[in-house]
C-alpha atoms as an extended CHARMM CRD file, in Angstrom:
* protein
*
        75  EXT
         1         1  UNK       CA              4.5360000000      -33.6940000000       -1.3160000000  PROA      1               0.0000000000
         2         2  UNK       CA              7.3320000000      -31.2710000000       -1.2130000000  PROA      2               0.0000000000
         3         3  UNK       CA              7.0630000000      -30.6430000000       -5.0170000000  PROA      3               0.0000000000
         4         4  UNK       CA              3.3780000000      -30.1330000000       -4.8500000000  PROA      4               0.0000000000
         5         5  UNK       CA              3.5610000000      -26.9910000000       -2.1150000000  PROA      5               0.0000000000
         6         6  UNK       CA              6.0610000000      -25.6310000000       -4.2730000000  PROA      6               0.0000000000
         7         7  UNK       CA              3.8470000000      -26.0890000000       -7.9490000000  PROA      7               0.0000000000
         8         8  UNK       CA              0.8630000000      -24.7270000000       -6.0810000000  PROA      8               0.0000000000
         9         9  UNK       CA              2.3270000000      -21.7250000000       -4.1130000000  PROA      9               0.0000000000
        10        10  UNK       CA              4.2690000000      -20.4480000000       -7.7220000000  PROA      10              0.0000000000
        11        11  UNK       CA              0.4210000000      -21.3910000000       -9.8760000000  PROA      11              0.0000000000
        12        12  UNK       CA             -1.1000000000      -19.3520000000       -6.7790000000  PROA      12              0.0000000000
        13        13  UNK       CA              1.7670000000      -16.4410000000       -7.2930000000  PROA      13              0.0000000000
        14        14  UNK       CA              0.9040000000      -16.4200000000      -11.1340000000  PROA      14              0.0000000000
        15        15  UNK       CA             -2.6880000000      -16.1560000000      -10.7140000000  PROA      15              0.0000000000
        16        16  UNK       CA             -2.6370000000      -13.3850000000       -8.2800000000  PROA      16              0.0000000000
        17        17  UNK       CA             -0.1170000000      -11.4100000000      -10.5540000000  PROA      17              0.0000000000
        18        18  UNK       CA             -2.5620000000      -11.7120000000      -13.5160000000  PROA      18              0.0000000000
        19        19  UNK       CA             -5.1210000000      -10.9990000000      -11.2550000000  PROA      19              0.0000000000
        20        20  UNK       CA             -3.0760000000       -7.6980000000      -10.3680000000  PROA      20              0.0000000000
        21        21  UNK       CA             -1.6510000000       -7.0820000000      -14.1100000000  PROA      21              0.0000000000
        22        22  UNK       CA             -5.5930000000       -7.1740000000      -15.0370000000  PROA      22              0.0000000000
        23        23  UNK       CA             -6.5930000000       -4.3050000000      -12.1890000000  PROA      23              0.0000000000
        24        24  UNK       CA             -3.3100000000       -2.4550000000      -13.2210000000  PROA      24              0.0000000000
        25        25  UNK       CA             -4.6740000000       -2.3080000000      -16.9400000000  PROA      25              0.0000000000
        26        26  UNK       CA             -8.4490000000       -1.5550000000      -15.9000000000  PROA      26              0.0000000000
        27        27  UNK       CA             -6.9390000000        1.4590000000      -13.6740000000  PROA      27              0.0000000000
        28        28  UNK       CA             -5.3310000000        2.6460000000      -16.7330000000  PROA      28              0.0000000000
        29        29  UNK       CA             -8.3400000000        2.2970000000      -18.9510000000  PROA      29              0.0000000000
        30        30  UNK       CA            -10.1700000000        4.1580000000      -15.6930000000  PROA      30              0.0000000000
        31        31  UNK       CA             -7.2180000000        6.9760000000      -16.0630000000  PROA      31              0.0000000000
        32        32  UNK       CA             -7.6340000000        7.1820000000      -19.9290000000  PROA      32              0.0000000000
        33        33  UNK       CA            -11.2130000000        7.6290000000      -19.7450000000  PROA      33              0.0000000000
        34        34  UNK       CA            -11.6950000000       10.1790000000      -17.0820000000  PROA      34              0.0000000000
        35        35  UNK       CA             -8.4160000000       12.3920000000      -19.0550000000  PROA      35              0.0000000000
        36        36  UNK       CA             -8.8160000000       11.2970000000      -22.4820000000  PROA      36              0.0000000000
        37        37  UNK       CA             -7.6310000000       14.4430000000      -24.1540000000  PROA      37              0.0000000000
        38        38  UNK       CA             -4.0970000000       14.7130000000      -22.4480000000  PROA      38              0.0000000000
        39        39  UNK       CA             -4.0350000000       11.0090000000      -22.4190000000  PROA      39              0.0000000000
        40        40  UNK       CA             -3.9670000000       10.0890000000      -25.8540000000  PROA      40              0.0000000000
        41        41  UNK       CA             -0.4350000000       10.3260000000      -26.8620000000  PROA      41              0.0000000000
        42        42  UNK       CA              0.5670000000        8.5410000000      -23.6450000000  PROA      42              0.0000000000
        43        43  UNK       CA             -1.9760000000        5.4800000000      -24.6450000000  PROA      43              0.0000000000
        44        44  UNK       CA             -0.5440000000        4.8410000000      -28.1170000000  PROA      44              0.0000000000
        45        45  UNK       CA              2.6630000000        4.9380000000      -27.1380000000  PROA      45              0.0000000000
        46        46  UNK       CA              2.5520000000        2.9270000000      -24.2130000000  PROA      46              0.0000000000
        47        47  UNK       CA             -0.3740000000        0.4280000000      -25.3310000000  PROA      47              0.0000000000
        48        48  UNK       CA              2.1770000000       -2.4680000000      -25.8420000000  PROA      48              0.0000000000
        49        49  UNK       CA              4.6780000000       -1.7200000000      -23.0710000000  PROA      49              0.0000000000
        50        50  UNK       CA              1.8740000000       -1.8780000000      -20.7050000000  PROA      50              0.0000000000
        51        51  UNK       CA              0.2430000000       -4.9650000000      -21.8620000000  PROA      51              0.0000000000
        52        52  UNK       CA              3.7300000000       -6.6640000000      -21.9850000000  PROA      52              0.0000000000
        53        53  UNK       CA              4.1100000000       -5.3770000000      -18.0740000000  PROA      53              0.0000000000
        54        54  UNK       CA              0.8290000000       -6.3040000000      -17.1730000000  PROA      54              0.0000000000
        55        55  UNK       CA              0.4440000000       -9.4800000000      -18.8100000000  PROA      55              0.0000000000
        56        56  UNK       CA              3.8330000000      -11.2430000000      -18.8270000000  PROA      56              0.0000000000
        57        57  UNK       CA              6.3980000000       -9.4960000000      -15.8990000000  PROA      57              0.0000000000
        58        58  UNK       CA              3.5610000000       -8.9300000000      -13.3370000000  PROA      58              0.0000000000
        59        59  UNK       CA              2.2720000000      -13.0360000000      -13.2760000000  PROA      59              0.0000000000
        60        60  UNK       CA              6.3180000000      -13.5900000000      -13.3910000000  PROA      60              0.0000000000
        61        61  UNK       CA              7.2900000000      -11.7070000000      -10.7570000000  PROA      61              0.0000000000
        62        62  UNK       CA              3.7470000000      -13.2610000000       -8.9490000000  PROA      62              0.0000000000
        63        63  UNK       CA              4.8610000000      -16.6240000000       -9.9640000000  PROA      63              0.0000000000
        64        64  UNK       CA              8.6380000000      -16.0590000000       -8.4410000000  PROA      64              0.0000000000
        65        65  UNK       CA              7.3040000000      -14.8730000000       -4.8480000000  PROA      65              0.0000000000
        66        66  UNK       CA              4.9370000000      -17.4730000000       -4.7160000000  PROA      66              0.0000000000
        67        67  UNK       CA              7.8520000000      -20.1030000000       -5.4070000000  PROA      67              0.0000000000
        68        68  UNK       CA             10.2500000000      -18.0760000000       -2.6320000000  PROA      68              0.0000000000
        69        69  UNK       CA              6.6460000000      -18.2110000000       -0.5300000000  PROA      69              0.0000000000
        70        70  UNK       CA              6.7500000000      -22.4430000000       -1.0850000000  PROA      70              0.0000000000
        71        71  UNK       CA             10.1510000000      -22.7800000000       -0.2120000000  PROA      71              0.0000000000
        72        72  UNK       CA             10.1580000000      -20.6900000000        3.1710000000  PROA      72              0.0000000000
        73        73  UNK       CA              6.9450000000      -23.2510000000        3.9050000000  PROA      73              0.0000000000
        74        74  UNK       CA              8.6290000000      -25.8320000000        3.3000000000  PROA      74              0.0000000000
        75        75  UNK       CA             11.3110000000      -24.8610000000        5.9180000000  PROA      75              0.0000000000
């Protein structure tokens, strides 16, 4: 029982950070369309960077306050 609030609240904290790296990446897509001219530079620098942030540190840093979340529950 104990283990269970704990898998679901980090799987809950990883979904809602890929949730949040995926609106992080359509705002910049939003961003680079509206500017594309000063943009450009920017975008091919930053194209992997951003994924990496958006994609693999956001659902990890989702996943780690949903397990912190779990534990203060189970207190």
């Amino acid at each position: 029982m104990r283990a269970d609030i704990l898998i679901w609240s980090t799987l809950s904290g990883v979904v809602l950070g890929l949730f949040t790296g995926a609106g992080l990446l359509a705002l910049g897509v939003l961003v680079h369309a509206l500017l594309p001219g000063s943009w450009a530079r920017v975008v091919e620098r930053l194209t992997v960077p951003a994924l990496v942030l958006a994609l693999v540190v956001v659902p990890l840093a989702g996943g780690v306050l949903g397990f912190l979340e779990g534990r203060l529950k189970l207190r």
